[in-house]
C-alpha positions as a Markdown table, in Angstrom:
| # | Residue | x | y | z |
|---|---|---|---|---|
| 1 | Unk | -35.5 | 28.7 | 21.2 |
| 2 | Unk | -32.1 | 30.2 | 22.3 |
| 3 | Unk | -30.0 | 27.6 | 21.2 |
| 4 | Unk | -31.7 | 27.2 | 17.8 |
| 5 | Unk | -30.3 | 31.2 | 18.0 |
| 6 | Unk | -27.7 | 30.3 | 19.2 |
| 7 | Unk | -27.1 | 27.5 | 17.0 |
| 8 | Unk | -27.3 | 29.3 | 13.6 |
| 9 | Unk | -25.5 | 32.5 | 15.1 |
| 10 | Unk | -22.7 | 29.9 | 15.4 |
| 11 | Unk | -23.3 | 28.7 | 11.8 |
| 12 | Unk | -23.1 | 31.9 | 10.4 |
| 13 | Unk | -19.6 | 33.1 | 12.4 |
| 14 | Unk | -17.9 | 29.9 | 10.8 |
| 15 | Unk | -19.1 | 30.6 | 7.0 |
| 16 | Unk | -17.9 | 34.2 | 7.5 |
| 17 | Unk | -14.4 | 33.1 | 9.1 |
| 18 | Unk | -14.2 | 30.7 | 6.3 |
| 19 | Unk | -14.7 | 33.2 | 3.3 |
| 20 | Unk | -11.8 | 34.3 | 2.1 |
| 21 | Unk | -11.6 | 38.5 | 1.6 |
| 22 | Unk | -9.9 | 38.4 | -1.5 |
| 23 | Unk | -12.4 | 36.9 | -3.2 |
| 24 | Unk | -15.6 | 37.9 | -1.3 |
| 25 | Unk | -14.9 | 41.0 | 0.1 |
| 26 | Unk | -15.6 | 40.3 | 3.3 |
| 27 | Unk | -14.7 | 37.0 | 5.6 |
| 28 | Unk | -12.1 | 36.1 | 8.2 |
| 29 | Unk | -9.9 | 34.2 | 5.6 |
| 30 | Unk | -9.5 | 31.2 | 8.0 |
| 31 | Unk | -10.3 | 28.5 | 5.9 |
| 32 | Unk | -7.0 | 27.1 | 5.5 |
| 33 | Unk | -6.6 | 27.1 | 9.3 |
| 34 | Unk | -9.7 | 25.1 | 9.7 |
| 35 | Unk | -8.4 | 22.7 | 7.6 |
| 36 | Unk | -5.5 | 22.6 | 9.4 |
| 37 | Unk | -7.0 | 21.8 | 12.7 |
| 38 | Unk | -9.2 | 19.0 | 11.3 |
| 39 | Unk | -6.1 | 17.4 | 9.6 |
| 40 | Unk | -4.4 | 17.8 | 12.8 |
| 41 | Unk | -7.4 | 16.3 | 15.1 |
| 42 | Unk | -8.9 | 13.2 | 12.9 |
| 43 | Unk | -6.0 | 10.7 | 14.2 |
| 44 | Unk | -7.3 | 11.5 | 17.9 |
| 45 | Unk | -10.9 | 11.8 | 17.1 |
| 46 | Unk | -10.2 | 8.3 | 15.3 |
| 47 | Unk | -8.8 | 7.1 | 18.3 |
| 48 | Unk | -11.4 | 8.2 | 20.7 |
| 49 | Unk | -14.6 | 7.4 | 18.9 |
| 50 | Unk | -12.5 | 3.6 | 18.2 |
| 51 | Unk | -12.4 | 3.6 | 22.6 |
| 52 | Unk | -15.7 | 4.5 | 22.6 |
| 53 | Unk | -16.5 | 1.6 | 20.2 |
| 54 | Unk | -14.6 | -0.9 | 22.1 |
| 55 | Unk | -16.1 | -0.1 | 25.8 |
| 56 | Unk | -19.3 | -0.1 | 23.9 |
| 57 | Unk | -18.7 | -4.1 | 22.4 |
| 58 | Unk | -17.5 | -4.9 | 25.7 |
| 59 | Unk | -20.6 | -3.7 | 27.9 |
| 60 | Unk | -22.8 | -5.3 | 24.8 |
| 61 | Unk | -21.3 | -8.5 | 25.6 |
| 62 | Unk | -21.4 | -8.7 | 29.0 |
| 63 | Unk | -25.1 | -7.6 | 28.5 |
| 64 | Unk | -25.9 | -10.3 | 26.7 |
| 65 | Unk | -24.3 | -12.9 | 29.0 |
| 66 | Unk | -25.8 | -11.2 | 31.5 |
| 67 | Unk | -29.3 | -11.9 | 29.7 |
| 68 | Unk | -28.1 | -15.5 | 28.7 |
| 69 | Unk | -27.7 | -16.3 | 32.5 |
| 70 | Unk | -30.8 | -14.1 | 33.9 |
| 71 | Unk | -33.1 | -16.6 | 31.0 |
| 72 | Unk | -31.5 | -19.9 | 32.3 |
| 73 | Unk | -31.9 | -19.0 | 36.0 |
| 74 | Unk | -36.0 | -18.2 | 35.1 |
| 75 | Unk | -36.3 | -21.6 | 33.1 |
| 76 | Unk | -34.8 | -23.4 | 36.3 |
| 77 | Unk | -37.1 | -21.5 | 38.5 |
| 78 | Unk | -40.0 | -22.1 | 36.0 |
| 79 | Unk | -39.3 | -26.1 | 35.6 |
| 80 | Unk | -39.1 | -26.3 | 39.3 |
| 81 | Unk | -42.2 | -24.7 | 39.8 |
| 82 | Unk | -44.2 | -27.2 | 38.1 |
């Protein structure tokens, strides 16, 4: 319950530092700064989330060689058996 307060407090402080006071009559008039920052950080959140995706692939893969090898091994152990 406190972070769904929390949570739209936070909301609410980033509309009203958006607003601009000329137009409004109230607001924090940061909305070009905003903009600014996301500009500035969507080459290096691009960059991250694309490391992310690769270490991702690469664990997928060696799951499924890892599954590949664990299914042989029982079908040896199962033909054996018999």
């Amino acid at each position: 319950m406190v972070a769904l307060i929390v949570g739209i407090l936070l909301i609410f402080f980033t509309v009203f530092a958006s607003l601009p006071p000329e137009l409004i009559g109230f607001g924090l008039g940061w909305g070009s700064d905003i903009l600014l920052f996301l500009r500035g950080c969507m080459p290096i959140l691009a960059a991250f989330i694309g490391l992310v995706s690769i270490f991702i692939g690469i664990a997928d893969l060696k799951d499924k060689q890892e599954a590949k090898k664990e299914e042989a091994a029982a079908k040896a152990s199962g033909t054996k058996g018999e």
